[in-house]
N, C-alpha and C positions, 0 to 999 in steps of 0.2 A: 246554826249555819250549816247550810247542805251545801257538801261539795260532791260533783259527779266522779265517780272512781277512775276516770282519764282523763281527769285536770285537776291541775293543782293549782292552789293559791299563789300568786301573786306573794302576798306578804304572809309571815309567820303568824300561825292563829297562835294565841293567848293567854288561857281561859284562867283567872284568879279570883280572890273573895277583897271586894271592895269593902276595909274598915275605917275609911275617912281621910278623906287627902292629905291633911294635916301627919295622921299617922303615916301613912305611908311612905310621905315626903320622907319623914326620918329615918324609919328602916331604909330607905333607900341609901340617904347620906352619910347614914352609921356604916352599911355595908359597905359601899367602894371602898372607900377607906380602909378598910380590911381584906379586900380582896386580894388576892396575889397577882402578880403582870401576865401577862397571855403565856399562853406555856404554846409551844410548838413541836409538833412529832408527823414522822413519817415524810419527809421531805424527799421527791423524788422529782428526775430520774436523778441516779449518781453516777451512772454510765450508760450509755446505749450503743448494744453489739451491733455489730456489723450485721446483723440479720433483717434489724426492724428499715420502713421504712420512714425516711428523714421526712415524710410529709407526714407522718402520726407521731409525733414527737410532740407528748406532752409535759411540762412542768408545773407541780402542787407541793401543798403542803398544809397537813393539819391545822388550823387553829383553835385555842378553849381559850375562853374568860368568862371567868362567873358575872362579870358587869356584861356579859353578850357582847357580842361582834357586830359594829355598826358597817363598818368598810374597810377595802382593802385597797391596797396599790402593789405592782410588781414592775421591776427595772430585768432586762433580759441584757448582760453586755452592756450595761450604764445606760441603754434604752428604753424611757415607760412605755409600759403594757397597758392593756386595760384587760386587767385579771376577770377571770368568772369566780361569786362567792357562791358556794353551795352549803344551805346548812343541814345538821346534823336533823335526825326526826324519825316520825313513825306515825305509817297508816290507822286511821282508827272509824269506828264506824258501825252501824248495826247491819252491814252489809248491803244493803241496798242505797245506804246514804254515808257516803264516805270521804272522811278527809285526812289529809295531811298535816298534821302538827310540827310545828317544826322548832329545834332547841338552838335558840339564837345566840348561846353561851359554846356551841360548837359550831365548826365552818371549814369548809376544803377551796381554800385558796388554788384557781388555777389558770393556766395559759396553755393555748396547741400554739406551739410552733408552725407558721407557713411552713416554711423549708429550714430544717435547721441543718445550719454547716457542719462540716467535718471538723474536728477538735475541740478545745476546751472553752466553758461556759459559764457564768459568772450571772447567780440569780439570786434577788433581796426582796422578799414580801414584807408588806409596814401592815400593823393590823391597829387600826381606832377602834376602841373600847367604849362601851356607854357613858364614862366616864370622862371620856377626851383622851386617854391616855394613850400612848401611839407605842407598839412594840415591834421588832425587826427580826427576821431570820436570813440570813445569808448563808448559801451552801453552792458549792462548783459541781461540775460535774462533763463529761466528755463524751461525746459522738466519735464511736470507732468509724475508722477510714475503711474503704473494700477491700477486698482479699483479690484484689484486681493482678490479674501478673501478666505482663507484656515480656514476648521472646521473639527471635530472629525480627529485630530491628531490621531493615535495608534502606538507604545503603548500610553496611555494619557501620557501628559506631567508630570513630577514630579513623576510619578508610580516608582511602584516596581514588577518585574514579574520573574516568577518562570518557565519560560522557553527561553534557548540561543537562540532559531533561530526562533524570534518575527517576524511576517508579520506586516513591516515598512510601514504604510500606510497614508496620510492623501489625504480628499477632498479640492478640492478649486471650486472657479465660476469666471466667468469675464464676463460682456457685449458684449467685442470686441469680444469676443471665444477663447476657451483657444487654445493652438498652440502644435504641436506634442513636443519631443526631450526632456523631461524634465529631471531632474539628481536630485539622492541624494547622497549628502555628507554625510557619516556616520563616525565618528571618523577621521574626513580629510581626506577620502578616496572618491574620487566621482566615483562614477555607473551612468552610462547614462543608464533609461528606457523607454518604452513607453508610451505615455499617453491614458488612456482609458477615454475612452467620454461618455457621459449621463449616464442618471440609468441605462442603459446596459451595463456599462462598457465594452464597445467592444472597440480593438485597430484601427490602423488607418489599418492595414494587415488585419483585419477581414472584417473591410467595405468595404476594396478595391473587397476580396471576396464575400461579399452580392450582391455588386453592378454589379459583373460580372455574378452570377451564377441565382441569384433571378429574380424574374419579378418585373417588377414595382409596382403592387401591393402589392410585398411582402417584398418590402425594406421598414425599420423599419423606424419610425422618432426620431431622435436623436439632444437631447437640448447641441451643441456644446458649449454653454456657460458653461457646470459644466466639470468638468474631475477629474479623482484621478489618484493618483501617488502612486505607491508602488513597495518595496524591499523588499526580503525576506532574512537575510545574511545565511550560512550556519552555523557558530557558533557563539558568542559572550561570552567573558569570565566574570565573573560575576563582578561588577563594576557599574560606571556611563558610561553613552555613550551620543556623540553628534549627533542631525541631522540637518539637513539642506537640505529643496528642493527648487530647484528653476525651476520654471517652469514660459513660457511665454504665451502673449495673441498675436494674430493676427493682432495688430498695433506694434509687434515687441517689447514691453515691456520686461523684467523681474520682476519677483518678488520673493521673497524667504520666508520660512519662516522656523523657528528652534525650535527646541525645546530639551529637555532632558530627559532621562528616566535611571533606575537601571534596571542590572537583578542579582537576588538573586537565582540560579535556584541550585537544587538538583541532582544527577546524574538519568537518564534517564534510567529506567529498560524496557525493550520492550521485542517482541517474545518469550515470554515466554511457554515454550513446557514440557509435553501434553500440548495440546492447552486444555484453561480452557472451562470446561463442558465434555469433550472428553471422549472416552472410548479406552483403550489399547491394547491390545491382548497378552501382556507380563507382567508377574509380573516385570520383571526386566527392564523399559525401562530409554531412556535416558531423564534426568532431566537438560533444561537449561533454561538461559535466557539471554537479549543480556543489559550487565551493559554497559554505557559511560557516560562522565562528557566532560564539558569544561572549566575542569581544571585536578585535578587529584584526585582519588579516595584513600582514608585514610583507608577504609577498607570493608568489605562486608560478609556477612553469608546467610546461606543458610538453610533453618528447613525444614524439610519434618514429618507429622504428628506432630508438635509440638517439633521434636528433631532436632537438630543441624547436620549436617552431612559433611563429607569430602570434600566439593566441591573446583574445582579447576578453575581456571582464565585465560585465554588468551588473552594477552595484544593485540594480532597482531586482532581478530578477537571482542573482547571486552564479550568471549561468559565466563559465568559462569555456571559451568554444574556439573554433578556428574553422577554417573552411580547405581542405589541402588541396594541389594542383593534381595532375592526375598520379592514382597510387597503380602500383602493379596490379593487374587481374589476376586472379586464381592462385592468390597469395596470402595468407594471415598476417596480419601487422598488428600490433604492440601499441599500446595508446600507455603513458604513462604520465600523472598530474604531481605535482607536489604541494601542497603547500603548509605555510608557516604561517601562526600569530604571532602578535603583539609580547607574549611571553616565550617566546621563542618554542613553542609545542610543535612538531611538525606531522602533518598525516601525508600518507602517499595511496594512491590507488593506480593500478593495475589493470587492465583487461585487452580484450583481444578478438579483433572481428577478422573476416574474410571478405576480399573484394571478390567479387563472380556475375560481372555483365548478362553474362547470359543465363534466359531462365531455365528453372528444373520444370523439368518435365512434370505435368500433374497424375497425380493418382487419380486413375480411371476406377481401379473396381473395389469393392466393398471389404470390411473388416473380414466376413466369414470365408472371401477368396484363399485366406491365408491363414485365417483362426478356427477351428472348432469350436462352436460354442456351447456344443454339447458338453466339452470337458473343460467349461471354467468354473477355475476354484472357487471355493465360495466357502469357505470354513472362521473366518475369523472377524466374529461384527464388529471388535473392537478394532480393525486396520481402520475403519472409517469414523465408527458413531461412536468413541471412546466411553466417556460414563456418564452418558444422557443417551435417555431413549427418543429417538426421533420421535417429533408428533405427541410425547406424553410429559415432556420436562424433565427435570432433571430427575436424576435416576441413582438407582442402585447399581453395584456390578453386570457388565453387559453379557455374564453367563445364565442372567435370569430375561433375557430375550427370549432362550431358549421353553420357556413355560408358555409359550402362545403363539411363539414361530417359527417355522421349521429353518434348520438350516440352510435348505436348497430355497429357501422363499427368493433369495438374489441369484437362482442362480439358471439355468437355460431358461426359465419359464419368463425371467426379465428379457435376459439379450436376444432369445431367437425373435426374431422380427414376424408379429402376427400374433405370440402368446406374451402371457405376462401371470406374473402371481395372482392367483384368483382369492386368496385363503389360505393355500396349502400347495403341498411340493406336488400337484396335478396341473399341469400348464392348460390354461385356458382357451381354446383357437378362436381366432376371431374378435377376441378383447385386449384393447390398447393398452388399457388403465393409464393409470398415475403417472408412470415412470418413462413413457415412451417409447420404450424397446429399442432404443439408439446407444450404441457401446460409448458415446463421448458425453453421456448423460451423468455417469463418472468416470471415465478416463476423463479426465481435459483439467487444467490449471487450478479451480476451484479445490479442487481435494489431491493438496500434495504429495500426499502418502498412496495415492494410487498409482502406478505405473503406467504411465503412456506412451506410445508409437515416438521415434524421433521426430523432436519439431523440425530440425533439417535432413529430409530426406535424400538429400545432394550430397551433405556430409555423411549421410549410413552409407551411404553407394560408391564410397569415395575408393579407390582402385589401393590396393596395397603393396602395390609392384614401384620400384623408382623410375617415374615419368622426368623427372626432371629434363631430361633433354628434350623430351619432347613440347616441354613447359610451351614454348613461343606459338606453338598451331593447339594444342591441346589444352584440355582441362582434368583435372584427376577423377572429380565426379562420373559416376558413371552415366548418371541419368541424367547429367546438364550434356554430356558431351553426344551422349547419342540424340538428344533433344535437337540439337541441332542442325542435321541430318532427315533427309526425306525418302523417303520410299515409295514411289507409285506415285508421285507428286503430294503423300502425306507424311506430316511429323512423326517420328519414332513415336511408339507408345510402350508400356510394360510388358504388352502383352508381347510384342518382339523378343524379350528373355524369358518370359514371365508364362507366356499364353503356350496355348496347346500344340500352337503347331512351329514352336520355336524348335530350331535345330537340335538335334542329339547331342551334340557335343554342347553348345548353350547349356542345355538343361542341365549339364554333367556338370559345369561351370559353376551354375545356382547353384544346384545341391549340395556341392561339395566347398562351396564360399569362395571361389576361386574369382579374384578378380582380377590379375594380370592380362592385359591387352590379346598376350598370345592364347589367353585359354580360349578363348574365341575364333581368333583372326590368325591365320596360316599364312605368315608372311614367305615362308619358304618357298611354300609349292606355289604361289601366286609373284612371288618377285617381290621390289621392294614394291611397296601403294605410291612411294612419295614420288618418282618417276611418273606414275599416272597422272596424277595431279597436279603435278606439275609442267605438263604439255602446254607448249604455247599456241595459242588461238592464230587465226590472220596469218600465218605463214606461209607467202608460194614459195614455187618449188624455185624460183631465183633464191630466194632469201637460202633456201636449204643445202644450197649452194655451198655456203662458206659458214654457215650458222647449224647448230643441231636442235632437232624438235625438243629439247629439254632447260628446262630454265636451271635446272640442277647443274646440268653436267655446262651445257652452255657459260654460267658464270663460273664456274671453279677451275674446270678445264680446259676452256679455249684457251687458244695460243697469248690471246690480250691482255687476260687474266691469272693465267695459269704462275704462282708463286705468287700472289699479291695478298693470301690469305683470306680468301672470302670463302664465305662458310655459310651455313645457315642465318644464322644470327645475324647477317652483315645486311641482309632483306626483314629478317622477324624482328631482329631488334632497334630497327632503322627509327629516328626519328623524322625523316622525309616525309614529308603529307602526301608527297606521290605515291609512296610505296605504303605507306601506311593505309591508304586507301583502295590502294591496287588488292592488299592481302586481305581487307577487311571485306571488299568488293568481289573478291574473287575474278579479280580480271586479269587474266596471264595476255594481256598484247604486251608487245614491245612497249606501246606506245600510252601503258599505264603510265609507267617509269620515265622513259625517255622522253623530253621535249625534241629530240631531232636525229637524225641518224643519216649520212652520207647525204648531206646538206638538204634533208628533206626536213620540215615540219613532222613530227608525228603525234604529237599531246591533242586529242580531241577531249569533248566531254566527257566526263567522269561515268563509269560505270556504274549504276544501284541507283543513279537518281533522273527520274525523268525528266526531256525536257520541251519546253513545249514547242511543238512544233511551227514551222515556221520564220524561226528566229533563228541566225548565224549567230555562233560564239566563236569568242576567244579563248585560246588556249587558259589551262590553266594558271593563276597569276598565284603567286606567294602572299598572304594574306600579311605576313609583317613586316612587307612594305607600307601597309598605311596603319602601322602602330601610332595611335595619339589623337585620330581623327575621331571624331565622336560617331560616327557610322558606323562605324568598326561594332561588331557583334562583341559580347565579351567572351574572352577564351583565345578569343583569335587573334591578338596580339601578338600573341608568343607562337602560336603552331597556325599554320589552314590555308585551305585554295582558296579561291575564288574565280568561276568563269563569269562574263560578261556579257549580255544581247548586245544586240544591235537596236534601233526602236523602229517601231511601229507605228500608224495611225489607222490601222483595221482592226486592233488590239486593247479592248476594256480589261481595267484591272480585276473587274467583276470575271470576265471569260478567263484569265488568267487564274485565278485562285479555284475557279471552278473542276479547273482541270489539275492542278495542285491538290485540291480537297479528295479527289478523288485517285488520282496515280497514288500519292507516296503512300498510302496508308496499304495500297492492292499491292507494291513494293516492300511492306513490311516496316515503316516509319507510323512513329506513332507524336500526333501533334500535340507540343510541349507546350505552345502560347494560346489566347485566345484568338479566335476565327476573325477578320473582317469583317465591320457591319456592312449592311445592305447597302448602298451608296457609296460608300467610300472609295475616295478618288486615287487611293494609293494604300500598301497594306506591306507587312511587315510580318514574318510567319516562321516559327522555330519547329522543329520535327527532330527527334532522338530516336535512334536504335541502338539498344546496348549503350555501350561509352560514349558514339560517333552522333555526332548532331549537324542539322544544315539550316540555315538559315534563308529565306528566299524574300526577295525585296525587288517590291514592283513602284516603278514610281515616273512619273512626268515632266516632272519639274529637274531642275538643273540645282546638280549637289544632293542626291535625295531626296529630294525636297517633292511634296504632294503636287506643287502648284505655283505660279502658274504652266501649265502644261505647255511644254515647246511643239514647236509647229513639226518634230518627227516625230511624236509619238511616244510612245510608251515603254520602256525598257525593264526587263529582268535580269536580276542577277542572284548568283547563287554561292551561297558562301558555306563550306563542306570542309571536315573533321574528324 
């Protein structure tokens, strides 16, 4: 028989001296019979370290019988195997024709383990003899657990924490390396997540991208032995909770570990609007915040200034809000929430905006007006790119930027407007690059660790002198108050303190921080201003007769008045729609204020708002005489005029609005609703400046109404606040 020297026989070759079946037969029968029972040696494994991998786990054991080894069976944990027999033997051959002989009287009984588990193992090989005889070895043996060790649990074990949706986290380490797929069981619920590896906690997705995108020198080195695990759930309701991670090492191990934690958490007040610090442009704006629990909310209020107020609740959106009447201008006010669960936990938030109608002034000129950008710092890469290098992943210490970039690389050659880093600390002209050359490229929101310009530049300019009395005409900003003020027929700008040709004493003001009213303004040598200002318009020389040209001195001191205590505030702080509109108007007649004087009429149309010509009004009328009527604007219930036309029949609503669209806006009103369409037989139109709003309504019909159009024509009316 020729066997090829890389294959082996199938079955055990043989080879003996045939003396006659008969004889043979006997020596056969005489010998069993004399043989001893299978003997068994070398049975392994009897332990396996925590080194090997649980997927190369094999179990064997010798067998001998002088009657040969016909087959075998093995039970692993009372479960059949189907063993491998391998017999005992030896190559033979004239070297070119060779075979394997094999000694059927020895044999290694064996099984690989798929996966074999962690702890102890119970294994029985049965071995049949030529004879029929059946012999057994049974021996145990145990699979070490990983040398896995998990630390800083979070939450800590045993804690108590005061918010539902904990970042589930602990570290572990292992020798062999810890192994992707790990899971947490939280409340018997299991999440499979990733494992992140070394003090960089990078995933196995993030390496696979280093590894593709980086160069070699810029792949990070990462100690595969540590990893952490973590889950973040989206709620948890308050109570005890269980965890359990289990995560494996790279010899195919598991290990797990558990622990326990409470959360005792309070309801969750968030977005809280005005955003605190903020400044408004509405007395009236809207007051919310977003309340939720992970459970259910027992109750909740809301205080604005100290007082308690109407606020209302939207279960679907979680917003608690309120909408207030009008608040003081160029005031801070106080917004405070409370609320309480169902287990009586309660939170409270805090914060605080400013009303301020009128706007600030905008910033006309550029960063380097006021900044050198020759002398920005630029020393420390770690303020921004902490321990990753931009653009190469994650990284080593941000002092080995330092081996390829200079440190002025961010520094004039980014911000002067025109150069940019080319390479090196040599500024480029003429090259944009990458970065832009725009200073709010990092200064601005993105990157909080940088320093930026006041977001309220009305609050940087805010006066540090006590205005308070002056509170009712004034505002403390500097740059809101001269905003509003003109010169030459234009708006204040910076460059009025700022600019080059601002006054000596101005300058000395800026320089030296000074912002009290008088660092500027010489009330001395000019008299009081508020006399000025105070002058009443329309005056003849009858009236001056018995009246003084000042609305100061006229109300405090004439003979009519004089002891009755009227002061500033008796006009600034009036709730009158007449007065309120005369100061916001700037209209010093008589005849802002007064409806009549020495039995004359004197209330004409309102000052600030146009009106179209042609049409006779009526005096101003008290707008809360028709509280309740559905006409009624809202707001106007409680406070506002209202003048009235007369009607027309040479008068389309179309001509009317045409001339609306175009006065109030050249007036400085800016329109709050939308415009009339083309056709329409009647129109209805809101316009706001600062706090003050008016309302204009053109219509044909009787009661407001569009339609049918009465045989006079067409009427306007104007409803102002």
């Amino acid at each position: 028989m020729t066997v090829f020297p890389w294959r082996r026989p199938t079955r055990p070759v043989i080879r003996a001296v045939m003396v006659g079946c008969a004889a043979l037969a006997l020596v056969m029968a005489s010998a069993a019979s004399a043989f001893a029972a299978t003997a068994f040696t070398n049975a392994a494994p009897t332990a396996v370290p925590n080194t090997v991998n649980l997927n190369s786990v094999t179990v064997q054991v010798h067998a001998s019988d002088p009657a040969e080894i016909r087959s075998a069976s093995l039970t692993l944990d009372g479960v059949a195997k189907t063993p491998a027999v391998n017999y005992d033997g030896y190559w033979t051959g004239n070297g070119c024709d060779t075979w394997f002989v094999a000694d059927p009287t020895n044999a290694t009984v064996s099984y690989k383990i798929p996966s074999a588990a962690v702890g102890p193992h119970e294994v029985t090989v049965s071995v049949t003899n030529g004879a029929g005889a059946v012999a057994s070895e049974s021996w145990s043996f145990s699979v070490a657990g990983p040398d896995t060790t998990f630390t800083t649990a979070t939450p800590a074990p045993g804690s108590t924490i005061t918010v539902w949706d904990p970042a589930i986290g602990v570290s572990l380490q292992d020798p062999a390396g810890v192994s992707d797929g790990p899971s947490v069981t939280l409340d018997g619920v299991t999440h499979p997540v990733a494992m992140l590896f070394g003090d960089q906690r990078i995933s196995m997705d993030t390496w696979n991208d280093i590894i593709y995108n980086a160069l070699p020198w810029e792949v990070p080195t990462v100690d595969w032995s540590k990893g952490y695990v973590t889950f973040t759930p989206s709620s948890l309701p308050d109570g005890p909770h269980e965890v359990t991670v289990r995560a494996g090492n790279n010899t195919g191990r598991t290990a797990t570990h558990s622990w326990s934690f409470t959360v005792a958490a309070p309801p969750k007040i968030t977005a809280m609007l005005p955003v605190d610090g903020s400044s408004v442009p509405t007395q009236s704006p809207r007051i919310s915040a977003n309340v939720a629990d992970n459970g259910t909310i027992a109750s909740m209020k809301m205080l604005v200034d100290g007082a308690q107020v109407p606020a209302t609740y939207d279960s679907t959106t979680k917003t608690f809000s309120y909408a207030p009447g009008p608040l003081s201008n160029d005031r801070q006010h106080t917004v405070r929430v409370e609320a309480t669960d169902a287990g009586g936990l309660k939170a409270t938030a805090e914060w605080k905006f400013t009303v301020q109608v009128y706007a600030d002034m905008p910033v006309s000129s550029t960063c380097e007006t006021c900044h050198d950008a020759t002398k920005h710092p630029m020393s420390k890469c770690e303020a921004c790119h902490n321990v990753v290098y931009i653009g190469h992943g994650p990284g080593g210490p941000v002092s080995w930027c330092l081996t390829c970039h200079h440190i002025g690389s961010h520094g004039p050659n980014v911000i002067i407007p025109g150069v940019t880093w080319g390479g090196g600390d040599t500024p480029q002209p003429g090259y944009t690059g990458y970065w832009g050359n725009y200073c709010d490229y990092c200064h601005n929101a993105k990157y909080a660790s940088i320093p930026r310009h006041p977001d309220d530049n009305a609050a940087f300019h805010d006066t540090k002198a006590d205005v308070s009395a002056c509170a009712p005409c004034h505002v403390r900003s500097l740059t809101r108050e001269h905003y509003r003020y003109a010169k030459d027929g234009k708006q204040l700008s910076c460059d009025i303190c700022h600019g080059p040709n601002a006054p000596d004493k101005v300058k000395a003001a800026v320089s030296s921080g000074d912002t009290a009213c008088t660092a500027c303004h010489d009330f001395a040598s000019s008299g009081d201003p508020h006399e000025a200002v105070h002058t009443p318009t329309g005056l003849s020389w009858q009236c001056t007769m018995c009246h003084t040209d000042s609305l100061i001195s006229e109300h405090m001191t004439n003979w009519t008045s004089s002891g009755k205590g009227i002061g500033c505030q008796s006009c600034h702080a009036s709730v009158d729609g007449r007065v309120v509109w005369a100061i916001f108007a700037g209209d010093k007649k008589c005849s802002a204020c007064h409806v009549s004087a020495h039995a004359l009429g004197l209330a004409p149309a309102p000052t600030g708002i146009p009106q179209y010509p042609g049409y006779r009004w009526s005096q101003p009328i008290d707008t809360t005489l028709f509280a309740g009527e559905s006409w009624l604007a809202p707001g106007f219930a409680t406070r506002g005029l209202v003048i009235v036309s007369d009607r027309r029949t040479d008068v389309t609503p179309a001509q009317v609005w045409e001339f609306y669209a175009g006065q109030m806006p050249a007036a400085g009103w800016m329109l709050a609703s939308g415009a009339p369409a083309s056709g329409d037989t009647a129109f209805k139109a809101t316009f706001t400046k600062g706090s003050h709003s008016v309302v204009l309504w053109c219509y044909g019909g009787e009661g407001h109404a569009a339609a049918p159009v009465v045989s006079t024509g067409y009427r306007v009316e104007v409803l102002y606040r």
